[in-house]
PALUM-415725 format. One record per residue (C-alpha): residue number from 0; x, y, z negated. Coordinates in steps of 0.001 Angstrom, whole numbers, plus 500000, padded with zeros to 6 digits. Layout:
REC resi     c1     c2     c3
REC  NUM      X      Y      Z
...
end
This chain:
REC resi     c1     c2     c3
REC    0 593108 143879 179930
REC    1 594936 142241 182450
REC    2 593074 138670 184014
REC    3 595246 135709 186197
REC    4 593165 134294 189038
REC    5 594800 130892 190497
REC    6 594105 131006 194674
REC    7 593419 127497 194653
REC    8 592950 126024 191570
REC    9 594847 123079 190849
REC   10 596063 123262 194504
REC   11 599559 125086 195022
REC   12 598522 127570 197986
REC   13 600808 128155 200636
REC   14 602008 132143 201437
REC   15 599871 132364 204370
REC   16 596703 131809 202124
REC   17 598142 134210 199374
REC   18 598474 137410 201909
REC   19 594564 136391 203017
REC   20 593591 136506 199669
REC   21 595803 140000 199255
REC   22 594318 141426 202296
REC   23 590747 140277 201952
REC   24 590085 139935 198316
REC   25 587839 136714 196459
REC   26 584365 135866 197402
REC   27 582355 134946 194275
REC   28 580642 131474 194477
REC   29 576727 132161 194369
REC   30 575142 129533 196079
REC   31 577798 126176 195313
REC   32 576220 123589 193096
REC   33 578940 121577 191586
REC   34 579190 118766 188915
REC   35 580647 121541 186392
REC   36 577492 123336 187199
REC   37 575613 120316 185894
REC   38 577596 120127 182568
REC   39 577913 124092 182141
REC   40 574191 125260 183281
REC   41 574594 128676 181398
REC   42 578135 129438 182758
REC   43 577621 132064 185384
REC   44 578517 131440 188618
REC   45 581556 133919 190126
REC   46 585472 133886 190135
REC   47 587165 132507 187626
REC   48 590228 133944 185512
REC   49 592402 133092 182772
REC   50 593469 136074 179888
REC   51 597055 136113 179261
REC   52 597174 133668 177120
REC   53 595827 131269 178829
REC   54 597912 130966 182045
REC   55 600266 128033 182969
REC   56 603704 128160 183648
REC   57 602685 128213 187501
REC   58 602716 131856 188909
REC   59 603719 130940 192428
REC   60 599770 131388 193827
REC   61 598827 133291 190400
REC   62 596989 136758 191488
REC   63 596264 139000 188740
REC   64 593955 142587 188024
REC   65 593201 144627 185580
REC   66 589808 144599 184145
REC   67 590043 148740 184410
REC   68 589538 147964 188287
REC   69 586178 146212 187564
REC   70 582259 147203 187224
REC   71 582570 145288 183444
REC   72 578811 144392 184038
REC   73 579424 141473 185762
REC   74 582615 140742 183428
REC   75 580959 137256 181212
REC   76 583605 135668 179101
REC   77 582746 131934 178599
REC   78 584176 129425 176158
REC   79 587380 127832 177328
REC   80 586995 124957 175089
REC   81 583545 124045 177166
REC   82 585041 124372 180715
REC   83 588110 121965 179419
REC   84 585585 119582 178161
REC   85 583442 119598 181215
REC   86 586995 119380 182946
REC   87 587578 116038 181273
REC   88 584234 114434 182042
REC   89 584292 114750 185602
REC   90 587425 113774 185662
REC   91 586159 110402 184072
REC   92 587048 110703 180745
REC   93 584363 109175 178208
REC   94 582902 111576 175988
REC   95 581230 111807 172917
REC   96 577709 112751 172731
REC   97 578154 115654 170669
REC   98 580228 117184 173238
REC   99 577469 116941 176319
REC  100 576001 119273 172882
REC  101 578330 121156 173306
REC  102 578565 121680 176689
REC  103 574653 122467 176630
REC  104 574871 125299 173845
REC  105 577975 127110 175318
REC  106 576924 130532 176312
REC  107 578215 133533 178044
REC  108 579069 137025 176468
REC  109 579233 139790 178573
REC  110 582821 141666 178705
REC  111 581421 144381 176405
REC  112 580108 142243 174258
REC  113 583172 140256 173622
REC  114 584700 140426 170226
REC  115 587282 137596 170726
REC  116 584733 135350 169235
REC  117 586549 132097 171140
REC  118 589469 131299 173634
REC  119 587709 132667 176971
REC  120 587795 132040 180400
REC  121 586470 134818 182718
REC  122 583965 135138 184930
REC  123 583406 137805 187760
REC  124 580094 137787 189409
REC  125 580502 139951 192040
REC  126 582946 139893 195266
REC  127 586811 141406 194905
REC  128 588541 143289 197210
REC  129 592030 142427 198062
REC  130 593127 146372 196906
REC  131 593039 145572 193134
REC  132 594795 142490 193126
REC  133 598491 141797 192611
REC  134 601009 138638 193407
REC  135 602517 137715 189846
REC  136 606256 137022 190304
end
């Protein structure tokens, strides 16, 4: 299965930041307490990808990899749905309480576990070198 990585989130990055990434590969986030983190406390914390189906029109900073080129026991897929609605409360939107619920009770499955049971977004918990990624087009 083939997983999109964007460089710098909702950031555009720049070519010079794109070859670092090539050359040195992503650094999971172990340590970094952010508001998500509050919202999410069961999502692992690692690099984050989008499946296929999932990606935006944006490919200009998009790096991709193929989940062949990964130790699959620190693969977690985590519910899309939860991440967008975390998305929307820290970016001030008023929620309901049944989706801090939500939020609360969203697990992760790990990669062999993963049945397609929801829209996922992917989590690596480990480091990446630079050698199994690829610039989309």
């Amino acid at each position: 299965m083939k997983l999109y990585h964007y460089i710098n989130g909702n950031e555009i990055a720049d070519d010079a930041t794109i070859a670092q990434v090539l050359e040195n590969g992503l650094q999971a986030n172990r340590g970094k307490w952010t508001d998500i983190d509050e919202l999410l406390p069961s999502r692992p914390k690692g690099i984050f990808f989008w499946g296929e189906d999932n990606i935006k029109v944006r490919t200009s900073d998009l790096v991709s990899l193929d989940t062949s080129d990964l130790d699959t026991d620190k693969l977690y897929a985590f519910p899309a749905e939860a991440a967008q609605v975390a998305d929307m409360a820290i970016c001030g939107y008023e929620l309901v309480p049944a989706a801090y619920d939500f939020m609360a009770e969203a697990r992760a499955v790990p990669f062999s576990e993963f049945k397609g049971q929801f829209a996922a977004e992917w989590i690596y918990t480990s480091d990446i070198p630079g050698s199994v990624l690829s610039k989309e087009k």
